[in-house]
N, C-alpha and C positions, 0 to 999 in steps of 0.2 A: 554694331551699327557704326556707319563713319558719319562722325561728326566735324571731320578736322575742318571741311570748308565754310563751316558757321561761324564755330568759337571764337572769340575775340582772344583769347589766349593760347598759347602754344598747345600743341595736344600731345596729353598722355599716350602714349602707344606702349600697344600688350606687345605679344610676339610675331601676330600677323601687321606689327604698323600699322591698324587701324585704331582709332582714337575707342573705346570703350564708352557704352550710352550710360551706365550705370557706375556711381561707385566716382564720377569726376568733379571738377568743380565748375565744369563749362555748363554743366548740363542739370537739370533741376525737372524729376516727374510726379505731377501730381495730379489726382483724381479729385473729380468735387461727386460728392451722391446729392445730385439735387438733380431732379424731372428731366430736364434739358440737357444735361450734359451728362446723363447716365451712358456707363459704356462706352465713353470719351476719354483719353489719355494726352495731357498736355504732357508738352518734351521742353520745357523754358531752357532758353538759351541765349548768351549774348554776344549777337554777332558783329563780325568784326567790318561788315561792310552793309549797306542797304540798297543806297543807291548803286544799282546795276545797270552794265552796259547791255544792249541788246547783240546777242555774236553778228559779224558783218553777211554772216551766209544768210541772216535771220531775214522773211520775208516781210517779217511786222510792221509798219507805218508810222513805228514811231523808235528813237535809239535807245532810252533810259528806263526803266523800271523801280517802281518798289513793291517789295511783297513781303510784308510782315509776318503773315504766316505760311506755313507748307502745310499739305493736305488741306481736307475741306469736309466740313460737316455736312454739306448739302448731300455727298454721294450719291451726284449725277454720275447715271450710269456711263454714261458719254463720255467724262471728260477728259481731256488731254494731258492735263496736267499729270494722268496716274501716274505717268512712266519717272516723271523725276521724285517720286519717293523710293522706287529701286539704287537710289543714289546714296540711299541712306539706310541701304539693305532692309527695306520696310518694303512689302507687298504690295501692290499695286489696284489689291484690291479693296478688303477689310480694313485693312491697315490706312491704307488713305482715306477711308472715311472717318476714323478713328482713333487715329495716332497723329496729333499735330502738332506741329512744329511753332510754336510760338517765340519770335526775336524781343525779346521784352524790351530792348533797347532802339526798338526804331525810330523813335520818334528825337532823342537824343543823334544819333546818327544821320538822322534826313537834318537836323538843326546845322550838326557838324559839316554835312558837305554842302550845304548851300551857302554857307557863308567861308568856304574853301576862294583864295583868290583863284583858284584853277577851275573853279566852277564860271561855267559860264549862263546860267540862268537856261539852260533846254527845257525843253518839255519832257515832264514826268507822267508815265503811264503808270495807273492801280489798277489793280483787279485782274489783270492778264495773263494771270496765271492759277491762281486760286483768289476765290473772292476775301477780299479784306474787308467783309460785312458780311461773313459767317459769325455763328451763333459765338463765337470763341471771343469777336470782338465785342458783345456783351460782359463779357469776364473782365477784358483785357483791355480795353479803351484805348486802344494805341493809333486808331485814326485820330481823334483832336487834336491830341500833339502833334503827329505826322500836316495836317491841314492848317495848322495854325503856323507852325514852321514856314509851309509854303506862300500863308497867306504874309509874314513879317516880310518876306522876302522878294513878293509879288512877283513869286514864279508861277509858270503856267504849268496848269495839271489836268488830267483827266481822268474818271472814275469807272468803271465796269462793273455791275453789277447787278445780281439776282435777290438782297439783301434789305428789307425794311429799313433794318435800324440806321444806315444813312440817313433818315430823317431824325435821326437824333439828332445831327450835324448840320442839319439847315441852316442853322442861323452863322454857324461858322463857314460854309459854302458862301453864303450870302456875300459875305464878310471879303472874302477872296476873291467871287468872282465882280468887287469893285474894285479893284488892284490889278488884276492879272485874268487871263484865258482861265475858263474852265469849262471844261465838259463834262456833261452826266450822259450817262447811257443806262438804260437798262437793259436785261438779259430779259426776251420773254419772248422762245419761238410757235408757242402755239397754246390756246386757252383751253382746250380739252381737259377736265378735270383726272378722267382716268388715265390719262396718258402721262399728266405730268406725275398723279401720285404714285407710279410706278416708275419712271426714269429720274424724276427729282425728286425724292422722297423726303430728302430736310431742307428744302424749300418753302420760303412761301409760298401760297397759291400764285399764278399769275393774275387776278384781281386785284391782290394785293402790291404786288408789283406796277400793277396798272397803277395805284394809289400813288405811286412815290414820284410817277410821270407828273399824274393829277400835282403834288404838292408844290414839285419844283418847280413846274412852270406856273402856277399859282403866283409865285414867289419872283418872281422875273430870273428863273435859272433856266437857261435852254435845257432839254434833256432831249435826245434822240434813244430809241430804240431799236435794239441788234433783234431781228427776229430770228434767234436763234438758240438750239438746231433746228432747220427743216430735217424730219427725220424722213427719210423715204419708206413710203408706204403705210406709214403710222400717224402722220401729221403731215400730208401731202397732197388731199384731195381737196380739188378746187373750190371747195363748200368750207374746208377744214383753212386754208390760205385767207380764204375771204372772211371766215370770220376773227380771226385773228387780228386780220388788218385793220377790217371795221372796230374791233376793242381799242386798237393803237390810236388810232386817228381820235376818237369816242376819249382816249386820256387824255389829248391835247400834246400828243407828240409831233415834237416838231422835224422827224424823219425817222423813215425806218426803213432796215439794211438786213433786208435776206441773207444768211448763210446756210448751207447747208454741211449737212452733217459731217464730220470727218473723221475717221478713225486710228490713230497713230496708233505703233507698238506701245501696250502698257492699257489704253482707254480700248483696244481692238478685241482682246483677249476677255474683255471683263464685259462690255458690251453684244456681244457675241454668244456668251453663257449666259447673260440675262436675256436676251433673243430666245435663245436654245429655249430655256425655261419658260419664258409666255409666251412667244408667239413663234413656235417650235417652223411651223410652215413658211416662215418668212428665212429661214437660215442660205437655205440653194439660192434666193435672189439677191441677198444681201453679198454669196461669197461671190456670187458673177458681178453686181453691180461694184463690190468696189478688189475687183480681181487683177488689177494695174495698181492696188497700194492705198493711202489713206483716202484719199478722194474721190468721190464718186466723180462720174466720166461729165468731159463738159456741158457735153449736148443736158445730160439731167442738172447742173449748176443753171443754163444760162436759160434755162425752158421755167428751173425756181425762180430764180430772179426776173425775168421776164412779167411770168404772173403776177408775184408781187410789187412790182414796180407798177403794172396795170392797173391793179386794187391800189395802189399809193394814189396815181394819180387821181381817179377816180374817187375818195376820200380825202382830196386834198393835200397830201404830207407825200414826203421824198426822200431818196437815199443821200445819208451824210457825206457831211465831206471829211476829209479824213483826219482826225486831231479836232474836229468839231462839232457842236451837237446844235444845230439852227437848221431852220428851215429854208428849203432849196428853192428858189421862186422863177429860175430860170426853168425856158419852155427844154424838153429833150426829144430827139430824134428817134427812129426807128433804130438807127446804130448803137445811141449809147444806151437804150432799154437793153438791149441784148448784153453790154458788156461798159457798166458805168463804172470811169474813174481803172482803176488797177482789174485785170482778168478778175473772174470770178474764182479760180483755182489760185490766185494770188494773196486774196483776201481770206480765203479761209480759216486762217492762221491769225485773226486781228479780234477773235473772241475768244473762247475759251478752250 
């Protein structure tokens, strides 16, 4: 496995020049047998950088990153993120549910480059890529540090996530967002029990999810919700939209932002074979519907948004603004229901 673009130290290399997972001093694997993390494989590592640039091709809405871990417990069928564990010759399938990359030194490292004179105080996005409130950061605690860092420094951050135990961090949330911008989002595109316990299977419930909306705004922390994936044909009927919205609104979210589904190489392959397996007769629509590449076609993006913007209004709550989780209070036209803020094929890319 290549490890060289993590390790804070030079890397060992065998005969093919790739850094070796085993046997190094960059790299530390260990199993815990306890309920929760059975059949879980940490890869500790310390890496040589945290804060990350966003590439300039990149359509995301925001430039900087951090993501403390690789791979993700949840093993949503969907997610995008599969393809960058091929980077580290780990499968895209099993393997990212289950082999994860833990930076044990993040929080040391977000310290280091915020107080860089070359730092200039941007906005940092979490969760954009695998959540950093998977079951791993129960073990690993490396958001506090990571949040407390940001908050000495009253830099502005924003959160993504499908994860409870971000209310462990409330009161350090709290703490920050008196200093500086902060955003909470949750992930939660649709409340269908048997829908999630099949495509999100180490998730919490979205009730639960519902919960952390409930807490933060409780708490005077904006929180906006990504309703996301709309999946087509699974979590798409206008009964299945509406009541979804109606949960969003019902937590006291103060916006919500339709995306629908996308399928990159890596999340296309493994989404695809779990299709095949439950719902075999959905395969011929899914290969036409998204037969131009990861995105299903506009007309289905801007007919999902559409809807849900309908159900917004109509429930009171609105889609976010971008880098922000508060409530929209300006009136919107028949134009921008169809196509609010960045294309609909734009945004796609701005959850998970």
């Amino acid at each position: 496995m290549r490890w060289d673009n993590l390790a804070e130290s030079p890397p060992t290399t065998g005969p093919t020049g790739d850094m070796a997972l085993f046997g190094t001093d960059a790299v530390t694997t260990r199993t815990f047998d306890t309920p929760e993390f059975r059949g879980i494989t940490f890869h500790e590592v310390r890496a040589r950088s945290i804060v990350n640039r966003v590439p300039g091709a990149s359509r995301m809405p925001f430039e900087w990153t951090v993501n403390p871990y690789r791979g993700c417990t949840h093993a949503c069928v969907y997610c995008f993120a599969r393809k960058t564990h091929s980077y580290l010759d780990l499968d895209t399938g099993l393997d990212f549910d289950s082999q994860i990359v833990v930076k044990i030194n993040a929080p040391q490292l977000v310290r280091r480059q915020l107080a860089s004179a070359r730092w200039k105080g941007e906005h940092i996005a979490m969760g954009t890529n695998v959540d950093c409130y998977q079951r791993a950061e129960g073990r690993y605690g490396l958001m506090p540090g990571i949040i407390t860092a940001l908050r000495d420094h009253a830099n502005p951050f924003s959160i993504l996530t499908k994860g409870t135990l971000i209310l462990r961090d409330l009161e350090l949330l709290r703490e920050a967002a008196s200093v500086t911008e902060v955003g909470i989002s949750v992930s939660v595109g649709f409340v269908g029990q048997e829908l999630w316990r099949t495509v999100e299977p180490g998730t919490p419930s979205p009730e639960r999810r519902l919960d952390v909306v409930r807490a933060m705004t409780d708490n005077g922390i904006g929180c906006g919700v990504l309703m996301a994936p709309v999946i087509p044909f699974l979590g798409d009927r206008p009964d299945q939209l509406r009541a979804t919205v109606r949960a969003i609104a019902a937590a006291g979210a103060g916006s919500v932002t339709p995306l629908v589904l996308h399928l990159r190489p890596g999340a296309r392959e493994w989404f695809m074979a779990w299709l095949g397996q439950h719902h075999p007769h959905l395969v011929s629509r899914y290969e036409r519907l998204y037969a131009d590449g990861a995105y299903a076609p506009k007309w289905y993006q801007r007919r999902i948004t559409r809807q849900v913007h309908e159900l917004a209004d109509e429930y009171g709550i609105g889609p976010a603004s971008r880098g922000e989780a508060r409530r929209i209070t300006e009136s919107r036209d028949g134009t921008r229901d169809e196509a609010p803020g960045p294309a609909p094929e734009a945004t796609q890319l701005t959850l998970l």
